[in-house]
Biopython code that builds the backbone (N, CA, C, O; Angstrom):
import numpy as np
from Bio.PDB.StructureBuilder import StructureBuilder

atoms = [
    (1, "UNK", "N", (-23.692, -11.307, 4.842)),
    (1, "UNK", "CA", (-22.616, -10.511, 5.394)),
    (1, "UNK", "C", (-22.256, -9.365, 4.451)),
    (1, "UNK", "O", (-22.118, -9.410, 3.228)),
    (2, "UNK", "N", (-22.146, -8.423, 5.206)),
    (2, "UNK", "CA", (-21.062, -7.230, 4.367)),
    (2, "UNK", "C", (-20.060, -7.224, 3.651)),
    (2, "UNK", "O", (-19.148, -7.774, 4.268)),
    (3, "UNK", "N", (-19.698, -6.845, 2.532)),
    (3, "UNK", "CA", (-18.002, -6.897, 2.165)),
    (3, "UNK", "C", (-17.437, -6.034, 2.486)),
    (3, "UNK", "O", (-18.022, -4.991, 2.190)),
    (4, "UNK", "N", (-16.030, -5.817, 3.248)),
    (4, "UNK", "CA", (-15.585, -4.809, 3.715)),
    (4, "UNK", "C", (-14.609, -4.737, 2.685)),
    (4, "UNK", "O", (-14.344, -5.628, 1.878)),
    (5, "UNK", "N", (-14.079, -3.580, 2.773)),
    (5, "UNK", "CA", (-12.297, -3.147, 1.532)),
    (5, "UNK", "C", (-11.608, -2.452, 2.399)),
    (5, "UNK", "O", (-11.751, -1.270, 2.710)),
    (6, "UNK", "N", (-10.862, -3.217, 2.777)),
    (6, "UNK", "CA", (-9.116, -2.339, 3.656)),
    (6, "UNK", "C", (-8.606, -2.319, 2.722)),
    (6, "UNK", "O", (-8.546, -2.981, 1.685)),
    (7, "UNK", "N", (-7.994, -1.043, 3.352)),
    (7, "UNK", "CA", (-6.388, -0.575, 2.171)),
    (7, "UNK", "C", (-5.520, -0.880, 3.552)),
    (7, "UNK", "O", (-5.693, -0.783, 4.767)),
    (8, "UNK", "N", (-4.241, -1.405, 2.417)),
    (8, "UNK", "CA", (-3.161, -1.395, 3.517)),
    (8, "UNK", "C", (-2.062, -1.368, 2.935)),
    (8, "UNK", "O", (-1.617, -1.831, 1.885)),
    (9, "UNK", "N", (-1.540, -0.535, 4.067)),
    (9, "UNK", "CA", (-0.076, 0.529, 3.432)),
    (9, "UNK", "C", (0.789, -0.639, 3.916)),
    (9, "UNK", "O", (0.602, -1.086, 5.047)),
    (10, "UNK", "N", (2.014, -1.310, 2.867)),
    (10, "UNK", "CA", (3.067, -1.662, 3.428)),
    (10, "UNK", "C", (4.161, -1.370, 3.257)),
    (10, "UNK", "O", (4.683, -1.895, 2.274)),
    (11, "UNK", "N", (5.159, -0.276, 4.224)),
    (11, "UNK", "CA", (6.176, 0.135, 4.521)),
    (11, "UNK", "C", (7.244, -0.575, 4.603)),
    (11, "UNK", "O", (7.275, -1.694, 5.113)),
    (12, "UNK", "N", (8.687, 0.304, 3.864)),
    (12, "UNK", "CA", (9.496, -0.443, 4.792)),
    (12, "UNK", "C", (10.715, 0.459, 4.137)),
    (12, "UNK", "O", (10.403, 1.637, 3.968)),
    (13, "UNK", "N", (12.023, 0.101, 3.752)),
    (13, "UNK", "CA", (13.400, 1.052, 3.057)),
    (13, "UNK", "C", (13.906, -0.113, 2.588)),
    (13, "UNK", "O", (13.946, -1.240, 3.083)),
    (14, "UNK", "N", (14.564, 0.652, 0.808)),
    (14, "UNK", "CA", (15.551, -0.343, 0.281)),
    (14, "UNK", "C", (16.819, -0.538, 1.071)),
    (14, "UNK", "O", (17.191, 0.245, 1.945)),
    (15, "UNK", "N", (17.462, -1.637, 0.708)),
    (15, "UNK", "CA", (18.872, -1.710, 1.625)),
    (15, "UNK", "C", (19.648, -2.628, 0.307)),
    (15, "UNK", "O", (19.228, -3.495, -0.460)),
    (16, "UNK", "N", (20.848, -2.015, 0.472)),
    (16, "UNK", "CA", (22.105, -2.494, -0.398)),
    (16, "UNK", "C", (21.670, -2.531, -1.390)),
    (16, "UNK", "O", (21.690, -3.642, -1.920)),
    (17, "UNK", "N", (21.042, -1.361, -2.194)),
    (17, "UNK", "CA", (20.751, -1.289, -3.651)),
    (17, "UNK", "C", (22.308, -1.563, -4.480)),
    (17, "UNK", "O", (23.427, -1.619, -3.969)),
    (18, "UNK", "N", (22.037, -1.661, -5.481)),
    (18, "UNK", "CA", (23.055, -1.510, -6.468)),
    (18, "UNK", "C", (23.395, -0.331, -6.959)),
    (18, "UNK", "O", (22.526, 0.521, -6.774)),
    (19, "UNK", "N", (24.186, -0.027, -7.425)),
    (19, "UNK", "CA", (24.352, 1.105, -8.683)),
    (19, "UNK", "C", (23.313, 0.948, -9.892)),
    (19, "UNK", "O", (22.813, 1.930, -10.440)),
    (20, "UNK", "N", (23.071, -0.192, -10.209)),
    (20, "UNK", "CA", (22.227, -0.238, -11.561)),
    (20, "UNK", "C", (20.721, -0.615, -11.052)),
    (20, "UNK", "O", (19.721, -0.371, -11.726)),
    (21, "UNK", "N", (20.696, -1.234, -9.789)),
    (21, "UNK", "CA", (19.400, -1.039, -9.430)),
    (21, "UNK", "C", (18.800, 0.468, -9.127)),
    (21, "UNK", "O", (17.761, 0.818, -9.687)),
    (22, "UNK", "N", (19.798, 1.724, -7.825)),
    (22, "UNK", "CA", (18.771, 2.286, -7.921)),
    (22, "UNK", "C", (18.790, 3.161, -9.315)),
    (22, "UNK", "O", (17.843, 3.933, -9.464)),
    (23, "UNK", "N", (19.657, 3.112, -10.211)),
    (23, "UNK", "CA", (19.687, 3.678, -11.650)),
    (23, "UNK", "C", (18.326, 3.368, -12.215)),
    (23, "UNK", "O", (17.530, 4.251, -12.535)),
    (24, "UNK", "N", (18.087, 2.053, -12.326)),
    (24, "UNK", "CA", (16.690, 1.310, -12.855)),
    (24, "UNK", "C", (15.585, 2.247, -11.646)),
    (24, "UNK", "O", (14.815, 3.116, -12.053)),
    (25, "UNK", "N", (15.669, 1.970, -10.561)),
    (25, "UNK", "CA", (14.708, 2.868, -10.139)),
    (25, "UNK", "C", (14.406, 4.018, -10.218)),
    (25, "UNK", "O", (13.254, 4.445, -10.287)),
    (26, "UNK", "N", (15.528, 4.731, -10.217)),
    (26, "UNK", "CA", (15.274, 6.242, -10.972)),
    (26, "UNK", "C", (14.542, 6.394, -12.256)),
    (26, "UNK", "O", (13.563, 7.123, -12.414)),
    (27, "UNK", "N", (14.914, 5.896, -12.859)),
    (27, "UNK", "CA", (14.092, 5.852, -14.152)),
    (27, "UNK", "C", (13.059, 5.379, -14.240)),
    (27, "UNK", "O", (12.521, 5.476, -15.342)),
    (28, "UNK", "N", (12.386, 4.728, -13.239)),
    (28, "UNK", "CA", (10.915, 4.399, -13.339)),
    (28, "UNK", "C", (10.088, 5.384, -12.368)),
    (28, "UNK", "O", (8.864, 5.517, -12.348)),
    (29, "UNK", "N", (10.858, 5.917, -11.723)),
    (29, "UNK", "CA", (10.401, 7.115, -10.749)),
    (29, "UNK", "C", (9.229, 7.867, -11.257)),
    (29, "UNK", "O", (8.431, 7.711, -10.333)),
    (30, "UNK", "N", (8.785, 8.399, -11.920)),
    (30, "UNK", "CA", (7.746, 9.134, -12.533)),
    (30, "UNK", "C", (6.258, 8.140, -12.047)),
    (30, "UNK", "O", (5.375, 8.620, -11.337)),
    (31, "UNK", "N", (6.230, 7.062, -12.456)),
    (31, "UNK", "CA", (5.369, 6.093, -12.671)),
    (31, "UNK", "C", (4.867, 5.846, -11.258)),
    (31, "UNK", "O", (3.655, 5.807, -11.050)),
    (32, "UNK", "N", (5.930, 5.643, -10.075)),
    (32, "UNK", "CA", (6.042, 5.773, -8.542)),
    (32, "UNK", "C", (5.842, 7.004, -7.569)),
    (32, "UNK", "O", (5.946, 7.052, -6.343)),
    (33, "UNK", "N", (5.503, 8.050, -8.549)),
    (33, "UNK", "CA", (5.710, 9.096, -7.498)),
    (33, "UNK", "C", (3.984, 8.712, -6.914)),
    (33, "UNK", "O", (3.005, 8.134, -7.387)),
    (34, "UNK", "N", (4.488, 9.736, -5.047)),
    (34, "UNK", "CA", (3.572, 9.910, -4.241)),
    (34, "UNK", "C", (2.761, 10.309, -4.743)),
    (34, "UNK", "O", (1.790, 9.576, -4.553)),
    (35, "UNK", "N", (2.403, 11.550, -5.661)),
    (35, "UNK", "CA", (1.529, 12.089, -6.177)),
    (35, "UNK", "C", (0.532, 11.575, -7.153)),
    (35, "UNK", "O", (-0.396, 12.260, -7.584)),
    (36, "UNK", "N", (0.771, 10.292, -7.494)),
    (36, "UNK", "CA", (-0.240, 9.415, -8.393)),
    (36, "UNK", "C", (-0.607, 8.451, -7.444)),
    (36, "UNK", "O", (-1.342, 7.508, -7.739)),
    (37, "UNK", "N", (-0.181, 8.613, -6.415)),
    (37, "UNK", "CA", (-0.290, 7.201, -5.201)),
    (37, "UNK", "C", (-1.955, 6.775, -5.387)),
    (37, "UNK", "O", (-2.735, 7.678, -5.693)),
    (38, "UNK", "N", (-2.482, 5.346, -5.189)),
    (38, "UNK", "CA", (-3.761, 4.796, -5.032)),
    (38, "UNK", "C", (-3.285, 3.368, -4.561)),
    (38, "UNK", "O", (-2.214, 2.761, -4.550)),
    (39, "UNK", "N", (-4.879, 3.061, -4.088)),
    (39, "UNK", "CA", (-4.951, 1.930, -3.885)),
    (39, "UNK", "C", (-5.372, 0.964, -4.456)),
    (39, "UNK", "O", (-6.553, 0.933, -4.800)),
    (40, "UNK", "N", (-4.368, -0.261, -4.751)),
    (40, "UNK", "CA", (-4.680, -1.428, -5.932)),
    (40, "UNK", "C", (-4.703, -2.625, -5.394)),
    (40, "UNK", "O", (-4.201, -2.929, -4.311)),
    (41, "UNK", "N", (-5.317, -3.373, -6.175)),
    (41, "UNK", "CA", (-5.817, -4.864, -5.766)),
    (41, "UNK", "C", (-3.789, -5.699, -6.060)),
    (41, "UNK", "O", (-3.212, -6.509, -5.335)),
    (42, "UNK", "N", (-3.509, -5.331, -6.783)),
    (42, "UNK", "CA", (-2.009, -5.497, -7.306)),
    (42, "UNK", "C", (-0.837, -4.886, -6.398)),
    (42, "UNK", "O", (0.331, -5.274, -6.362)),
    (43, "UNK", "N", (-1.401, -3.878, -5.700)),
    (43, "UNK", "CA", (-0.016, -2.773, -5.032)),
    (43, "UNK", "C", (-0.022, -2.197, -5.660)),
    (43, "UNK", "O", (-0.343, -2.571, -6.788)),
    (44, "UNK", "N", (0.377, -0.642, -5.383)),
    (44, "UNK", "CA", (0.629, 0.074, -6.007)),
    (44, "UNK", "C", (2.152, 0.521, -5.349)),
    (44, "UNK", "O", (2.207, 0.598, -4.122)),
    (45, "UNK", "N", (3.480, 0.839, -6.206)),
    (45, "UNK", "CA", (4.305, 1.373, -5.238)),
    (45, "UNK", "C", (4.966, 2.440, -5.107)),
    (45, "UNK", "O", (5.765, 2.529, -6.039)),
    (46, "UNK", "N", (5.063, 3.765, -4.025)),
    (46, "UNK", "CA", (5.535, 4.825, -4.510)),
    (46, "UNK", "C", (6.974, 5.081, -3.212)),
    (46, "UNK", "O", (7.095, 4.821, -2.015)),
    (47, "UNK", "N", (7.952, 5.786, -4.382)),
    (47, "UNK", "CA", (8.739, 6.057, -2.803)),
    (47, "UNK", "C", (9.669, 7.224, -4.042)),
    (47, "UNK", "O", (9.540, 7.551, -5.222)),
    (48, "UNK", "N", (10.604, 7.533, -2.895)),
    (48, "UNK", "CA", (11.577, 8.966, -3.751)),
    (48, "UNK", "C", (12.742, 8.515, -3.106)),
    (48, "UNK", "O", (12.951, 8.712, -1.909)),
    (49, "UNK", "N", (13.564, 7.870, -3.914)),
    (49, "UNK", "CA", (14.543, 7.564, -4.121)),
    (49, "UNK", "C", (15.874, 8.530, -3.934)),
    (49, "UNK", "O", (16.901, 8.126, -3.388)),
    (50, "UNK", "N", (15.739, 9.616, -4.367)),
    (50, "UNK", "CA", (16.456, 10.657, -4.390)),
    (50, "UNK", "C", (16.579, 11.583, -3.134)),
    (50, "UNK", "O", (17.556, 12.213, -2.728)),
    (51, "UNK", "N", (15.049, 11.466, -2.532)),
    (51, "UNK", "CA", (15.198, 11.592, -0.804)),
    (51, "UNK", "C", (16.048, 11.115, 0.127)),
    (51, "UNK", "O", (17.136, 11.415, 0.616)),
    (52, "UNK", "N", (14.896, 9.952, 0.260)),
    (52, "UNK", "CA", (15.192, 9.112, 1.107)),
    (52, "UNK", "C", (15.228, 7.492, 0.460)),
    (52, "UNK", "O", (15.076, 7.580, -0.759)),
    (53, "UNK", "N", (15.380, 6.057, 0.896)),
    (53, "UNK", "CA", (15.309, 5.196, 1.124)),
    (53, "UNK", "C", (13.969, 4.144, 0.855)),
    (53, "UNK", "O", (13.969, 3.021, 0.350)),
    (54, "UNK", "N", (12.654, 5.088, 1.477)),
    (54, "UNK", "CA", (11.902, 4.367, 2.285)),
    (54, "UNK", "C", (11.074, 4.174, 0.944)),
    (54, "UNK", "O", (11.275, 5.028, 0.080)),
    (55, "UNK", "N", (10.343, 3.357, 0.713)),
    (55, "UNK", "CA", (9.150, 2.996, -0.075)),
    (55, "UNK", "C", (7.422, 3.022, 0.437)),
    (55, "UNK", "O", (7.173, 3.830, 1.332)),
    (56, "UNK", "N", (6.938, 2.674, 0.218)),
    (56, "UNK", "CA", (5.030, 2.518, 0.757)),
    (56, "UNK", "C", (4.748, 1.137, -0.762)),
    (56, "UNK", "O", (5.528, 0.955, -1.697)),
    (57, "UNK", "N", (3.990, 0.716, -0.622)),
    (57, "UNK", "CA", (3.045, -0.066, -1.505)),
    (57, "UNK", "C", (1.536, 0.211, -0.802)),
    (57, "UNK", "O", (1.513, 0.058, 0.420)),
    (58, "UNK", "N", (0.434, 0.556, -1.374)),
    (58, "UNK", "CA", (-0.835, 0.515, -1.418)),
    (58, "UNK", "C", (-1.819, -0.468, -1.912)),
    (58, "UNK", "O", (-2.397, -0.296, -2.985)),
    (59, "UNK", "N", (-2.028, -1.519, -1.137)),
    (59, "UNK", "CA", (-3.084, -2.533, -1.593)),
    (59, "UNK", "C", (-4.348, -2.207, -0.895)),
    (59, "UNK", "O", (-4.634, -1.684, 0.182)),
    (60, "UNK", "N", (-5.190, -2.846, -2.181)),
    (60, "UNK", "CA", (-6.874, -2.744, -1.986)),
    (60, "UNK", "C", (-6.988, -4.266, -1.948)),
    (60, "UNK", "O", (-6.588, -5.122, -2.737)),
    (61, "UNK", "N", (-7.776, -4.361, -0.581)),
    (61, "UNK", "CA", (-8.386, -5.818, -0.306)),
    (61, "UNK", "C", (-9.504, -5.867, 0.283)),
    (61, "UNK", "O", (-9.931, -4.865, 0.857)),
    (62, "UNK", "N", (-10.306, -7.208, 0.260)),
    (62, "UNK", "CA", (-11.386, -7.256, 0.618)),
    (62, "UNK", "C", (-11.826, -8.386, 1.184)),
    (62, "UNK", "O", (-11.440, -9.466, 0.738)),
    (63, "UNK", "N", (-12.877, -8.304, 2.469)),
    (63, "UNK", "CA", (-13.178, -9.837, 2.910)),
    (63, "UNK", "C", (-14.848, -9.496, 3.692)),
    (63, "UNK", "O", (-15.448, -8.434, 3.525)),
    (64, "UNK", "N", (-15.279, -10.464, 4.395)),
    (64, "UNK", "CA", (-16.231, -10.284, 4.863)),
    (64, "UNK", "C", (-16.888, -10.192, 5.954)),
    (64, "UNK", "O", (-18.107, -10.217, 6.129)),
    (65, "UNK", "N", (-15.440, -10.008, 7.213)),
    (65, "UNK", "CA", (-15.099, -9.796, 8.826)),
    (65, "UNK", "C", (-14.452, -9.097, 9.106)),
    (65, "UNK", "O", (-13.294, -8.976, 8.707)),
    (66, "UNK", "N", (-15.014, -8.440, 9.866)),
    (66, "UNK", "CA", (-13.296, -7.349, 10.501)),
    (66, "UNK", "C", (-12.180, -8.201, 10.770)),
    (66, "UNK", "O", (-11.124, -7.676, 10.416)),
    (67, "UNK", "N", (-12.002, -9.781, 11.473)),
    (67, "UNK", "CA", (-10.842, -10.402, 11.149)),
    (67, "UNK", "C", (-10.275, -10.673, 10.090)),
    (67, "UNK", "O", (-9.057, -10.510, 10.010)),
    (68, "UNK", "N", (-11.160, -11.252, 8.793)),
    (68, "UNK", "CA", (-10.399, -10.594, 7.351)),
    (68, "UNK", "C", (-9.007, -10.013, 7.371)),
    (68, "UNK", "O", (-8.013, -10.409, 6.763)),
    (69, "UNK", "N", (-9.191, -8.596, 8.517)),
    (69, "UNK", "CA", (-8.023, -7.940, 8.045)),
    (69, "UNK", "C", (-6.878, -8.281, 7.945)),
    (69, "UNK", "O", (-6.117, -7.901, 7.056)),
    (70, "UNK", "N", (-6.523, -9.271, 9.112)),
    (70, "UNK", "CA", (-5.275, -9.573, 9.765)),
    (70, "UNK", "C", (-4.505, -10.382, 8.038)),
    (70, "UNK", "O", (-3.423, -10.085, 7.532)),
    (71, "UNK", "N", (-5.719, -11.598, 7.424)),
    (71, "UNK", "CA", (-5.385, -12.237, 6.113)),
    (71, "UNK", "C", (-5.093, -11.415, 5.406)),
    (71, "UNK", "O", (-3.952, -11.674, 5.025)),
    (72, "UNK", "N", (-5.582, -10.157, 4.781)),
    (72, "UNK", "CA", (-5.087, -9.617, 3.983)),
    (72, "UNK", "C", (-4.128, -8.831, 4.401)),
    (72, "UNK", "O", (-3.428, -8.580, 3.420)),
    (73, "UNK", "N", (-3.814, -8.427, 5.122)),
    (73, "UNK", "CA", (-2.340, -7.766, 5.639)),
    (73, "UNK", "C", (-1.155, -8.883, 5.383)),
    (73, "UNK", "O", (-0.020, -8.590, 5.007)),
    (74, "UNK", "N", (-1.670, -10.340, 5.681)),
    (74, "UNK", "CA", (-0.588, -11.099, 5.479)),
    (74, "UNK", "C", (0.088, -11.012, 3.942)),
    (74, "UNK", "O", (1.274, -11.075, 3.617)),
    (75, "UNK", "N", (-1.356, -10.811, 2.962)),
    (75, "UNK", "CA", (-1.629, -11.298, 1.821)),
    (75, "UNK", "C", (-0.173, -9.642, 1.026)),
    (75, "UNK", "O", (0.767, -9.398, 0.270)),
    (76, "UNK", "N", (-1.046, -9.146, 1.941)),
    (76, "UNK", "CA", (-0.171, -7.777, 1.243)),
    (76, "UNK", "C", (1.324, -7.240, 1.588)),
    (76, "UNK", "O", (1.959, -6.411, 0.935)),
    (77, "UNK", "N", (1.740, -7.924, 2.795)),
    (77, "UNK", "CA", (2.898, -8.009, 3.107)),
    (77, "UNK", "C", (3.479, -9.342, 1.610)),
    (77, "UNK", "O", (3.957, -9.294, 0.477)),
    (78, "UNK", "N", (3.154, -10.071, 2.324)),
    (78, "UNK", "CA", (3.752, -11.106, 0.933)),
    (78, "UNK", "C", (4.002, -10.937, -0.549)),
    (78, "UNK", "O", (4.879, -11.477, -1.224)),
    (79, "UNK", "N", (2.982, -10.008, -0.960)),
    (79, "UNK", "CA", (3.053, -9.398, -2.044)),
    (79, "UNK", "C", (4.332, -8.831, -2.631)),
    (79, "UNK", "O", (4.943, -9.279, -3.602)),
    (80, "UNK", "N", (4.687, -7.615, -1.780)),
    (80, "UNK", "CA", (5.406, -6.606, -1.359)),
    (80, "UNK", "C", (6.579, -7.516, -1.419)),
    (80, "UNK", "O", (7.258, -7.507, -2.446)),
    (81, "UNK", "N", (6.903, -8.332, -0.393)),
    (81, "UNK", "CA", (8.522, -8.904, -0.455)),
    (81, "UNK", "C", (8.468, -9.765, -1.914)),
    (81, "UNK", "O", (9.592, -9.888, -2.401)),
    (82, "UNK", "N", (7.753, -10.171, -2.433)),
    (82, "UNK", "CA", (7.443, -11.233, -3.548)),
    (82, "UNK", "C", (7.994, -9.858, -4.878)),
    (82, "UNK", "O", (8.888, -10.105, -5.687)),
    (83, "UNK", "N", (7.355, -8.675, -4.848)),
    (83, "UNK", "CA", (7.479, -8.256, -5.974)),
    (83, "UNK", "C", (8.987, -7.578, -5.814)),
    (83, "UNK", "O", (9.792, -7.831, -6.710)),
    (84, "UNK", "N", (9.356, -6.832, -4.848)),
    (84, "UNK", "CA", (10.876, -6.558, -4.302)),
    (84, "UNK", "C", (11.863, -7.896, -4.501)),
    (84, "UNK", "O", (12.908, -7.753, -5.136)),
    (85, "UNK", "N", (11.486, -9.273, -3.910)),
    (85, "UNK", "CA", (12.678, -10.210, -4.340)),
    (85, "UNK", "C", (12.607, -10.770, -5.680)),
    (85, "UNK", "O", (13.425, -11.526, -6.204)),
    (86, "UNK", "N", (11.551, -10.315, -6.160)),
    (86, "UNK", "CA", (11.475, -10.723, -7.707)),
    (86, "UNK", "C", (12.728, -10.027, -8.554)),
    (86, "UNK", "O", (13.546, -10.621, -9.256)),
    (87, "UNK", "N", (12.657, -8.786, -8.325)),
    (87, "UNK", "CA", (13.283, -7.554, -8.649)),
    (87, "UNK", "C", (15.282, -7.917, -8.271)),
    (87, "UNK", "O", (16.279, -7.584, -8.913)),
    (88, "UNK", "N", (15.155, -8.589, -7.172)),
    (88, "UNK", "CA", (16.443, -8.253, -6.047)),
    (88, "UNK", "C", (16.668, -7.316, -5.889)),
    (88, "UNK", "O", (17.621, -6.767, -6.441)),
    (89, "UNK", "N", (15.931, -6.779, -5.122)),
    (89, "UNK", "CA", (15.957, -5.276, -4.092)),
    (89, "UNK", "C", (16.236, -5.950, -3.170)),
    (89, "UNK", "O", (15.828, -7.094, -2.971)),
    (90, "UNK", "N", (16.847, -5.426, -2.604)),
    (90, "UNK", "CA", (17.266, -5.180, -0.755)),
    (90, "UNK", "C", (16.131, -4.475, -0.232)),
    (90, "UNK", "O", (15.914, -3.316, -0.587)),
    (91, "UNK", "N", (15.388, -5.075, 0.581)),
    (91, "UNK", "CA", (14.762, -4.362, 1.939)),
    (91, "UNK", "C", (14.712, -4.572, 3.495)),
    (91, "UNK", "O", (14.843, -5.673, 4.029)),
    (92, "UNK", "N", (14.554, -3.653, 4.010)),
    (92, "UNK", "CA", (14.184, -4.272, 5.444)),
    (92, "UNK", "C", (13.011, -3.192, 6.056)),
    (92, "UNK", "O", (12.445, -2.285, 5.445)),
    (93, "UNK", "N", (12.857, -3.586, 7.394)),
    (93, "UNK", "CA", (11.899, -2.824, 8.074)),
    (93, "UNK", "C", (10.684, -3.087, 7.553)),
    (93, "UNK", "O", (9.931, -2.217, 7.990)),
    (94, "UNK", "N", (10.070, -3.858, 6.820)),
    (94, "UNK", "CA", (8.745, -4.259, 6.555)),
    (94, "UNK", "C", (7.763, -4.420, 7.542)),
    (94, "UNK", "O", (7.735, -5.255, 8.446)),
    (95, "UNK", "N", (6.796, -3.353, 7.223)),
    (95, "UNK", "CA", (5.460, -3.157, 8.263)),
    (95, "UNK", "C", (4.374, -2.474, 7.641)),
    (95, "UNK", "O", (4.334, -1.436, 6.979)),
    (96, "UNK", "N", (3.287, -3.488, 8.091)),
    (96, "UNK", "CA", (2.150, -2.769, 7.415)),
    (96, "UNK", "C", (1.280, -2.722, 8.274)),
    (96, "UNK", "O", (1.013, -3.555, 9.140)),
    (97, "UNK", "N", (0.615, -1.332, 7.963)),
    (97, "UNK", "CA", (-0.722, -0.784, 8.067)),
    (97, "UNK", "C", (-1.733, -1.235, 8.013)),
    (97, "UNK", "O", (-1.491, -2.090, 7.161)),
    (98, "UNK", "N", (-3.089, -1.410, 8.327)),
    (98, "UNK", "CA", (-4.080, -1.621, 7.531)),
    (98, "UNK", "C", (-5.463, -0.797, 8.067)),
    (98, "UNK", "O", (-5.626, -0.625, 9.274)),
    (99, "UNK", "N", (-6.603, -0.222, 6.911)),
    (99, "UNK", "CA", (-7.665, 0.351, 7.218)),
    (99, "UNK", "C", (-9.030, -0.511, 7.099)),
    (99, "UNK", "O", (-8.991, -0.805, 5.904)),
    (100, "UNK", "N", (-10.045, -1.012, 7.536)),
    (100, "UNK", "CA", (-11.312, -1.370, 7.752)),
    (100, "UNK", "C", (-12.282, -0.573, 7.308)),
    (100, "UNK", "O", (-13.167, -0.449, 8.155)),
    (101, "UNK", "N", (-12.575, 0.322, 5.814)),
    (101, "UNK", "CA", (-13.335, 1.515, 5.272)),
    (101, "UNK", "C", (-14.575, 1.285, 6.033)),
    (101, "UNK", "O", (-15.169, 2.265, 6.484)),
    (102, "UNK", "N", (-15.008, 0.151, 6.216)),
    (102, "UNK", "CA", (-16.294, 0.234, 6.686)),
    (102, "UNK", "C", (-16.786, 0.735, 7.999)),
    (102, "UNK", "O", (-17.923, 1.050, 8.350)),
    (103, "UNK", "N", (-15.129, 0.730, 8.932)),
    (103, "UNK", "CA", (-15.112, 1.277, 10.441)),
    (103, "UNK", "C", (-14.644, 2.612, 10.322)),
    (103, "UNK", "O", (-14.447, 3.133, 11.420)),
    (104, "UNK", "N", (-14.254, 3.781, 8.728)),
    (104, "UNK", "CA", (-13.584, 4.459, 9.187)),
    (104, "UNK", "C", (-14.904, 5.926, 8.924)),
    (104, "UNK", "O", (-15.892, 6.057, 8.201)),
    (105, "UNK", "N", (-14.266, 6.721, 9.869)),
    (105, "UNK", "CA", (-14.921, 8.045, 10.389)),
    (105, "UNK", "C", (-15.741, 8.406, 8.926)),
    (105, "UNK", "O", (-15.020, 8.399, 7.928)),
    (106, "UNK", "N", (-17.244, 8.733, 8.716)),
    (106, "UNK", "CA", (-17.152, 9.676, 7.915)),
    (106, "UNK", "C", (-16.848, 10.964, 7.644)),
    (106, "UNK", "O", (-16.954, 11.732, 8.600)),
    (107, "UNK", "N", (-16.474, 11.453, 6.533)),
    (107, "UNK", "CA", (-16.163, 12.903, 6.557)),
    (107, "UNK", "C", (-17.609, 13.786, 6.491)),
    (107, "UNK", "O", (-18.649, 13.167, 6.717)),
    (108, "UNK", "N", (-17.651, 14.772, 6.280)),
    (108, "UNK", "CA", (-18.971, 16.056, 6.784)),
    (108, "UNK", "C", (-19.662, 16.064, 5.352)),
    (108, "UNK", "O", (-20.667, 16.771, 5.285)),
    (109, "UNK", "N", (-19.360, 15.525, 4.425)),
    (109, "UNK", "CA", (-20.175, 15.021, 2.684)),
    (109, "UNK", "C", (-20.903, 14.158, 2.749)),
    (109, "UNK", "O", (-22.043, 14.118, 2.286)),
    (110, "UNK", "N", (-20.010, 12.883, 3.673)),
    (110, "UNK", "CA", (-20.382, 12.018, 3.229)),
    (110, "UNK", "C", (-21.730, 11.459, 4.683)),
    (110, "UNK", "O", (-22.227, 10.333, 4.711)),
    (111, "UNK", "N", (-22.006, 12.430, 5.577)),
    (111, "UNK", "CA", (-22.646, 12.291, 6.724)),
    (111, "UNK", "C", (-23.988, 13.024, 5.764)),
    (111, "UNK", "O", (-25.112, 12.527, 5.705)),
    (112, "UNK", "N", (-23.569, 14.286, 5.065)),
    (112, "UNK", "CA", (-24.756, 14.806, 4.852)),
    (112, "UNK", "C", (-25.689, 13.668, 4.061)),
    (112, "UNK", "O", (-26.755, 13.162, 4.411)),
    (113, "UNK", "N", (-24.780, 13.430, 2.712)),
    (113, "UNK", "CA", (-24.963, 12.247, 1.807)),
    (113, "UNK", "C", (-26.152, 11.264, 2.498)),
    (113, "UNK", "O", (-27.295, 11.110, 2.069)),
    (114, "UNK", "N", (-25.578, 10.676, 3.631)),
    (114, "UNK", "CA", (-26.292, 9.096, 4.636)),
    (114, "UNK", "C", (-27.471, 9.844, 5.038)),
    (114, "UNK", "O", (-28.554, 9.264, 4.972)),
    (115, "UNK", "N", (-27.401, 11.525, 5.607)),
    (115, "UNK", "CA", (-28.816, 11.280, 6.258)),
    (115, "UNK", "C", (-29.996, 12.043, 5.172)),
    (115, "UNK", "O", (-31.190, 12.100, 5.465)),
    (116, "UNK", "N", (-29.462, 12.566, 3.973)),
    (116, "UNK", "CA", (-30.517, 12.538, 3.185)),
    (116, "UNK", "C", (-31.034, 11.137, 2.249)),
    (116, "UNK", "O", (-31.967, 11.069, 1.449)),
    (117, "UNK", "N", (-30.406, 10.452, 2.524)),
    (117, "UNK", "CA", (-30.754, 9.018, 2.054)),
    (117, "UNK", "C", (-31.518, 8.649, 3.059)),
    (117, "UNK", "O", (-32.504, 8.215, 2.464)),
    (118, "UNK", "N", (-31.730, 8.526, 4.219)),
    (118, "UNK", "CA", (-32.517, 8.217, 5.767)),
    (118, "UNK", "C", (-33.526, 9.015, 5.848)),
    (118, "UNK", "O", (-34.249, 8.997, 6.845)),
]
sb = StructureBuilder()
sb.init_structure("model")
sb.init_model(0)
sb.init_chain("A")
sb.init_seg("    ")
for serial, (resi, resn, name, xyz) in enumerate(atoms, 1):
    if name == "N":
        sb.init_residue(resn, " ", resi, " ")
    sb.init_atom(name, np.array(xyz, "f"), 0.0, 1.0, " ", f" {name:<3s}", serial, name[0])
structure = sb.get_structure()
């Protein structure tokens, strides 16, 4: 069998932060911004605080079925509330995403790439 790697985005917004929580989050803000965003076997988590509310986490997972996915979506949702109630953050609206790399479109590089290999 194949190994496939989904990424999967899990969404959602803090709720009833503290004063000293989102203080603590501000200050780790740099480390979180969108602009370093990737995908990790750990999560990765980015959000702007100073915006809006909302957060993302980015996990890299892997299995060896396109049903796979549904497990690791569980795996990465769980994550996500695990590392937030670790913390005691407030969240809600938790929903995740997930991608199947092996089903997704190639881009016009990576087509040329496949058929000079063929």
């Amino acid at each position: 069998m194949t190994k496939r790697t989904f990424r999967i985005m899990v969404r959602g917004s803090f709720d009833a932060l503290t004063d000293e929580q989102r203080a603590e989050l501000r200050a780790a803000a740099a480390e979180h911004d969108v602009l370093r965003a990737e995908f990790t076997e750990e999560g990765h988590l980015t959000y702007d605080l100073a915006a809006r509310p909302f957060f993302t986490f980015r996990f890299l997972e892997h299995g060896e079925a396109e049903e796979d996915v549904v497990a690791a979506s569980v795996r990465a949702e769980t994550a996500a509330e695990l590392w937030l109630t670790d913390r005691g953050y407030g969240y809600k609206n938790l929903k995740s995403q997930a991608q199947d790399m092996t089903l997704a479109a190639l881009g016009a590089r990576q087509k040329q790439e496949a058929r000079r290999k063929s």
